[in-house]
Each structure stands twice: as C-alpha cells, then as structure tokens.
C-alpha positions in Angstrom: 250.3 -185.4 21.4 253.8 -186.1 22.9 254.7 -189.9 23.0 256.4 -190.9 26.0 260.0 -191.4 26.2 261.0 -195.4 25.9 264.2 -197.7 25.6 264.9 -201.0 24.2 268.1 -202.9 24.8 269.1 -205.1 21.9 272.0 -207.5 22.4 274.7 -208.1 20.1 276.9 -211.1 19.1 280.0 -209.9 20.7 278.4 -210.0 23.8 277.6 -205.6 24.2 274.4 -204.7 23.7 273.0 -201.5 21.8 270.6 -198.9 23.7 267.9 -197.4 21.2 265.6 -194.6 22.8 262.5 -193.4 21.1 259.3 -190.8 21.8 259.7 -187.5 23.5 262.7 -187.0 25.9 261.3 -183.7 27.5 260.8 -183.3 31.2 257.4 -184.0 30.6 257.6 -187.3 29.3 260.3 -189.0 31.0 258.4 -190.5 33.7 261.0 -193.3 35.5 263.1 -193.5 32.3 266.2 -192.0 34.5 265.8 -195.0 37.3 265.6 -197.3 34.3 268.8 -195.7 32.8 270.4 -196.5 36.3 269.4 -199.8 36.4 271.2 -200.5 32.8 274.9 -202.2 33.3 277.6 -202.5 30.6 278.9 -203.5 28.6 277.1 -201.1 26.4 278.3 -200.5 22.8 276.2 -197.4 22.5 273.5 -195.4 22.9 271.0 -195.1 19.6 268.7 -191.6 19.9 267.7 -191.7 15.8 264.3 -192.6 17.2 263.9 -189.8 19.6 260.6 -187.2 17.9 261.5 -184.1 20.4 264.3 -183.2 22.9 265.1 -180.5 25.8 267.9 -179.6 28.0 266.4 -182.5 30.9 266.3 -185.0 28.2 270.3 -184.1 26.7 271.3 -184.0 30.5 269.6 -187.6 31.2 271.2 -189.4 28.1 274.6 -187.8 28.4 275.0 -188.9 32.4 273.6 -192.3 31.2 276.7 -192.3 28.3 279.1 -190.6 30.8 278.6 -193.4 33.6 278.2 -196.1 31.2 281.4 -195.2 29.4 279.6 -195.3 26.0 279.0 -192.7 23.3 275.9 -191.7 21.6 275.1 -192.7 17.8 272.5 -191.1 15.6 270.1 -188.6 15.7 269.5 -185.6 14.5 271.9 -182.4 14.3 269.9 -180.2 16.6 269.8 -183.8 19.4 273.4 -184.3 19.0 273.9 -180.2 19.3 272.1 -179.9 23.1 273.7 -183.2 23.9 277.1 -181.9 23.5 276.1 -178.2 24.8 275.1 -180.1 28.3 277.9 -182.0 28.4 280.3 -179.1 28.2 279.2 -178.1 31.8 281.5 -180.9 33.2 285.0 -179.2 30.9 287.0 -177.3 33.7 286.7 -173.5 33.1 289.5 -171.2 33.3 288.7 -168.3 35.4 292.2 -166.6 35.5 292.1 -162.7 34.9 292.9 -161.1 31.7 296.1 -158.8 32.7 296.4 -155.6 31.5 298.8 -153.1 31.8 298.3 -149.6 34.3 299.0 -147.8 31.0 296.5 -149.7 29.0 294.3 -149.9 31.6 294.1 -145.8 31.9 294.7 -145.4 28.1 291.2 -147.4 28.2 289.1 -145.2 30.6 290.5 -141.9 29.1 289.3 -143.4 25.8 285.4 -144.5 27.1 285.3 -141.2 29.0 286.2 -139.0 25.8 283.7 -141.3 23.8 280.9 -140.8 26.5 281.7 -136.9 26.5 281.0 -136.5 22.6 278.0 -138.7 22.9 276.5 -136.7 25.6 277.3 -133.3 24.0 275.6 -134.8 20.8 272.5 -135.6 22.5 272.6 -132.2 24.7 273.0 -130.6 21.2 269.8 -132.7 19.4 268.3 -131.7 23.0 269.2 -128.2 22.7 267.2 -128.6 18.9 264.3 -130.3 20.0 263.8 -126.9 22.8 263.9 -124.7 20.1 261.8 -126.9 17.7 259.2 -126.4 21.0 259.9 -123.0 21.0 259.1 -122.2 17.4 255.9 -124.6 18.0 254.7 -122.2 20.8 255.0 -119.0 19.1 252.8 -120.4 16.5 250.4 -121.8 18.8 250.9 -119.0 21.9 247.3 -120.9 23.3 249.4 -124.2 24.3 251.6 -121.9 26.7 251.1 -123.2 30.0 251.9 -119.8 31.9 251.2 -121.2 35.1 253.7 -123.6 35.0 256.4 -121.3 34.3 255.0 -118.9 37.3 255.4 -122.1 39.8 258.6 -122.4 38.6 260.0 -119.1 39.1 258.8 -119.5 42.7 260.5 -122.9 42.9 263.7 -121.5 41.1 263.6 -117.9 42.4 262.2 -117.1 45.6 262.7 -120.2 47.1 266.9 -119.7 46.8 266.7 -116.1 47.5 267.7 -117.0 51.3 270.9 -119.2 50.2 272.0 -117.6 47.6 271.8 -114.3 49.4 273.7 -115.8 52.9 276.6 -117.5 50.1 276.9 -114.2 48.5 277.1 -112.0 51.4 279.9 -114.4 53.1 281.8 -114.6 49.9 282.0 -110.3 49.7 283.2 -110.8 53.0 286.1 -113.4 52.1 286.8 -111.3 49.0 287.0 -108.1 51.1 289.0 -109.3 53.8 291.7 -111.3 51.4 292.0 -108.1 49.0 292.8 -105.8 52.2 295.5 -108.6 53.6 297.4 -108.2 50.0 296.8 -104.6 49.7 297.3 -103.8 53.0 301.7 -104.6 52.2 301.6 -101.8 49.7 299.6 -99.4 51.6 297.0 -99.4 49.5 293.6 -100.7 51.4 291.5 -98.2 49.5 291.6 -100.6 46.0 289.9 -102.9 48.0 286.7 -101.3 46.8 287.8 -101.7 43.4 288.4 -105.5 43.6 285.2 -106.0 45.4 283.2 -104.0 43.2 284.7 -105.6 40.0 284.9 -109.1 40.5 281.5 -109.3 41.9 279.6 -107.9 39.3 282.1 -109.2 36.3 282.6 -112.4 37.2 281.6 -114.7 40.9 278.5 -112.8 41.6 276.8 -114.6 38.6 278.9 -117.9 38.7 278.7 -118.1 42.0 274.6 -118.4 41.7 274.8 -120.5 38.5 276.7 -122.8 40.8 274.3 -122.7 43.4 271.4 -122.8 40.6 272.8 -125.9 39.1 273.0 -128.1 42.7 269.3 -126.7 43.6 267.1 -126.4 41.0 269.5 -128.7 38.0 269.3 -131.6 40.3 265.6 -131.2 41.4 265.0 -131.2 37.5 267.1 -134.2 36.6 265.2 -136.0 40.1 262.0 -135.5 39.0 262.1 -135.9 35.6 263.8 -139.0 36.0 261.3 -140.1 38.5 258.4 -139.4 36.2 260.4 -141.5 33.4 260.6 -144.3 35.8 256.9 -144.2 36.8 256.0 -143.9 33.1 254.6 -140.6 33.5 256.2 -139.2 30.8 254.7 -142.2 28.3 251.2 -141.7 30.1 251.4 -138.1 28.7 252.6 -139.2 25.2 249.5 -141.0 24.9 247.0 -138.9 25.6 248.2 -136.5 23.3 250.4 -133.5 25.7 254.0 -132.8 24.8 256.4 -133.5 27.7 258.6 -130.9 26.0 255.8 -128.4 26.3 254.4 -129.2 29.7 257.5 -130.5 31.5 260.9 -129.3 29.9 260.2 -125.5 28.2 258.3 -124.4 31.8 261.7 -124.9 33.8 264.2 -124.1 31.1 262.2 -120.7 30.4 262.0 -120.2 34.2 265.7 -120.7 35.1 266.4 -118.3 31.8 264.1 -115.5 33.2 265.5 -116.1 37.3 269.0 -116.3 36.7 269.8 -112.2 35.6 267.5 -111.7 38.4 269.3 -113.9 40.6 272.6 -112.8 39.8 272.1 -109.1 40.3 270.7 -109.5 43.6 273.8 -111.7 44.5 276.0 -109.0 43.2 274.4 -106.6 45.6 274.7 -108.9 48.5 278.2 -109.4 47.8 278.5 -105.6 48.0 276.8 -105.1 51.1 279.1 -107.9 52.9 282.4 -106.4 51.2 281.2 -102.9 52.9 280.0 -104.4 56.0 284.0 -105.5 56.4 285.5 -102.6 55.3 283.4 -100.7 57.5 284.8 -103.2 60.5 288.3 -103.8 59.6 289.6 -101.0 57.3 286.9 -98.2 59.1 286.1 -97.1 55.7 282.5 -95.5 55.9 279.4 -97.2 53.9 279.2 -93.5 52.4 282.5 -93.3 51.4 282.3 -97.2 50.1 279.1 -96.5 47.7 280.8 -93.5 46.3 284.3 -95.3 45.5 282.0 -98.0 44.2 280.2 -95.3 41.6 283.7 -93.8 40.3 285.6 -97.1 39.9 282.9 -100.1 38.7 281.7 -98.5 34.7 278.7 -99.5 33.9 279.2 -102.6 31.5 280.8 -104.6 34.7 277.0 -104.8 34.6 275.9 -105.4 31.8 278.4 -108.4 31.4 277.4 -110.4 34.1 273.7 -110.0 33.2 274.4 -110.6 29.6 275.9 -114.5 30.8 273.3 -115.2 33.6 270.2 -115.9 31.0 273.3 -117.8 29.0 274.2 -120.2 32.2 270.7 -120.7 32.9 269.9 -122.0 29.6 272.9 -124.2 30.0 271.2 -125.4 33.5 267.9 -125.9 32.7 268.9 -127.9 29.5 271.2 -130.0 31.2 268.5 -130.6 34.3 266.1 -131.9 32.1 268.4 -133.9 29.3 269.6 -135.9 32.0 266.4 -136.6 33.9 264.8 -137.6 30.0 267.5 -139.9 30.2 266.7 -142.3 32.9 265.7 -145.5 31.7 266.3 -148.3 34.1 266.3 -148.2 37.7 266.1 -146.2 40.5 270.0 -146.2 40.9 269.9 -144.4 37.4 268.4 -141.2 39.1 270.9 -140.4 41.5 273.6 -141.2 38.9 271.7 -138.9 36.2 271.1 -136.3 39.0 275.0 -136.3 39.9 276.0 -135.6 36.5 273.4 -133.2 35.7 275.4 -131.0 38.4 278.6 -132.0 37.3 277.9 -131.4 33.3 276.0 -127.9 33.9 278.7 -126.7 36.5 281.4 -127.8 33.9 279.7 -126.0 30.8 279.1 -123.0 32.8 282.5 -122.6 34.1 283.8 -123.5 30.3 281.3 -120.6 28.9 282.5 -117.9 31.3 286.1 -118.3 30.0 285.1 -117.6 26.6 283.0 -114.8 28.1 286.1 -113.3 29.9 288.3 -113.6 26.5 284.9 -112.0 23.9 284.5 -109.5 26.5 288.2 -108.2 26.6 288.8 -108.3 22.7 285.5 -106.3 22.4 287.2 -103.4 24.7 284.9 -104.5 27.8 288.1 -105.2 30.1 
C-alpha cells in the first residue's frame, strides 16, 4: 500500500531551514500537500526528496514549482526522481520554433529522391505481388475444385458488359476525331483516300486497345483498389484469413483473371467502333461510300494489325487487374488511404500500360510486324 506524501521542515543554525519530503508523491497521494507547499516561506536552503518511495509527473511538477518559487534547489534522491524532476522543469526553457531553411534545389533534389525511392519500392512489391498471383495460380491448377467460377463470371459482367456502352461511345468519337484530323492533313496533298489507311491502322495497332486499357484502368482498376481497400479497412480480409479462405483465391485471382479474359474482347469491339465512326465521317465529309470504305479497309490493314493489338490487351489487363488489387491490399490506415490508394492504382496501371505499349511498338517492328 502507497504511504501518503508528507513534509517536515527542519531549521538550521544559520537561520534557513531544510525541506525533507517522504511517502509517495503520485497524484494519488498528495492530498493538500501543494497548499502546504504554498504556505512554506524562505528562506529555504533546500529541498530534501531521498525519502520519497515512488514518484510521477504530478509529483515532479509539484516539487519543482515549490523549488522554482522558493528559489531553492532540490538535494537527493534517486536518479530516476531527480531525472522526471528535471524533464518537467524543461517545459519552462523557451523553445525555438524557427524553420529549418533549405534551398529550392535541395528542396526538389529531396522530393525527386523520395519519389524515385517510393517508385522502386512499389515496383518491388507489385513484383512479390505479381509472385504471390502466380504462386495462386499454380495452387489452383493443382486443386481446380477451389476455383470459384462464379466469381470470375460476375466479374466479367462487372468488367465487360457493364463498359460496353462507354467504351463503345469513347471509341466511336475517337474514329471520328482520328478521321476528320487525317482528312484535314491529307486533304493539302490531295490525298483524302489514305485516310482509310490511317484509320484502319492506328485503330487496330495501337489506340483501339490503349484507349480501353485506359478506360479499363479508371473503371474497373479503381473499383478494385475501392473495394479491396474497403474490405481491408472493415477487416474483411483478416475475417477471411481466419476461417481458413485465401483472399488471393476468392478476392484477387477472380478479377485479375476476369480483366485478362475481357480486355482482347474489349479491345476488338473498340476497334470496330472506331471503324464504324471513321466511316460514318468519311461517308459525311469526304463522301467516300461505307462500300468502298470496308474494301479499302481489307487491301490496306494485313492481318497482324490484328493480331498485335490482341496479343497486348490480355498483357494490359494483367497489368490492371494486378495494380487494382495491390493497391487496395495495401490500405492500412484510414479511410483517407482509399482514395489515395485508388488514385494511384489509376495512375500506376495507366503509367505501366502506356510504358508496355512502347516496348510493344519497338518488339513488333524489329520482328518485321511494322
């Protein structure tokens, strides 16, 4: 049991008197001990605390305001007493608040530095990501019973039908745009005609399947990162730890596999709604027949304009799915985390997709594809 705090005042023969404290100076036991502090007057040689059995921050605050007013300092004790004595009184030292300056070229020197650091750590754990998918894979084809087929069939609705409307209004307007700039260029040389060519090339080469990865990556990347972050914060995902199901099975593998299965489909039907709204203008503007459009189409795009953009899309929706869900496993903290992990799923799957179909573009041409 904790023995109250007490003081005795013992004079001395030079006319000062010494002030010896004893029991337990907590804010438990101090009772009135600070109004009989107060009522002490000087002189006082000093304050003795070798008698004091226990000691917190209330206690340290009391005896050092007592020493402080009294003008007196504080003699024995014990090094952890005389440490929290001297840690309270350190709240009465000015502080000095002034800034740090640093230099604009230190300052952005800094920031490219934590952004190049925070790169190679995310595409360390998107690679260890990318392993742990496989390792899921590899577990599945072992086991085929744990498949959960009708998850992945929701999520080709989700992913597929769902953005067949968007996708296909973006893709018609940008044949359009692509149609009507080509014929403005051409149109100085006299040679409208090629505008077939460059609609039929470009769309199925190259925009017609970046164009829906980018629209992929805002819809569905997002909605992965959302709610897999969302189950993180509700401890879902833990929940389904415990009782035994794989969140890599049930949660990440359905979507990845479904935005890897959607995204040739997706990109072909872009494609050919790109054609149909390069036509549609050429048909307006440069009266060039739909007959005569499908039939330039067939003798100028060869067949591997094709097969190179469905050859990326399953690529770029790897690279989506993967990045949707690693970001969304990676909310840890608060609500705030989910937008910010949402906004750079986006940002990192756009990024790697647009980085990908370079190197696409230079494999293709070296292989003779060109």
């Amino acid at each position: 049991m904790n023995k109250a705090a007490d003081l005795v005042e013992e004079s001395r023969d030079d006319g000062g008197k010494v002030i010896r404290l004893s029991g337990t100076w907590s804010i438990a036991c101090l009772h009135d001990m600070p109004n009989r502090l107060d009522a002490i007057s000087g002189p006082v040689a000093s304050i003795d605390v070798a008698d004091i059995d226990h000691m917190d921050t209330i206690g340290a605050w009391t005896i050092h305001r007592t020493a402080k007013r009294l003008e007196t300092e504080v003699s024995g004790g014990s090094t952890d007493c005389k440490r929290l004595i001297g840690a309270v009184g350190k709240i009465d030292e000015p502080v000095d608040i002034r800034p740090t300056y640093v230099s604009p070229f230190n300052r952005v020197l800094g920031q490219i530095g934590e952004a190049v650091i925070n790169s190679v750590n995310t595409l360390v754990g998107l690679l260890g990501f990318f392993g742990g998918v496989l390792v899921t894979v590899w577990g599945l084809i072992r086991h085929p019973s744990r498949f959960r087929i009708n998850a992945v069939v929701q999520r080709f609705e989700v992913v597929g039908v769902s953005a067949l409307g968007i996708i296909g209004l973006m893709s018609f307007l940008i044949g359009i745009v692509i149609a009507q700039q080509g014929a403005v260029q051409l149109r100085q040389f006299g040679m409208e005609m090629l505008t077939i060519n460059l609609v039929g090339r470009l769309t199925f080469r190259e925009l017609g399947v970046l164009m829906t990865a980018i629209m992929v990556a805002g819809r569905s990347g997002s909605a992965f990162a959302a709610q897999l972050g969302t189950m993180k914060l509700t401890e879902e995902v833990d929940a389904m730890r415990t009782i035994g199901v794989s969140p890599m099975e049930a949660l990440v593998l359905p979507r990845t596999l479904a935005v890897v299965v959607m995204m040739p489909l997706l990109g072909f039907y872009s494609s050919i709604i790109a054609i149909i709204g390069g036509g549609f203008l050429c048909a307006v503007s440069l009266d060039i027949p739909p007959i005569t459009f499908v039939q330039r189409l067939r003798e100028v795009v060869p067949i591997h304009d094709l097969w190179v953009g469905l050859i990326k899309a399953p690529v770029f929706g790897l690279i989506i799915g993967i990045s949707g869900c690693f970001q969304g496993m990676q909310v840890k903290a608060n609500a705030e985390e989910v937008g910010l992990r949402t906004t750079a799923a986006v940002v990192q799957a756009i990024f790697l997709v647009i980085v990908l179909d370079a190197f696409f573009a230079v494999f293709f041409t070296w292989v003779g594809w060109n």
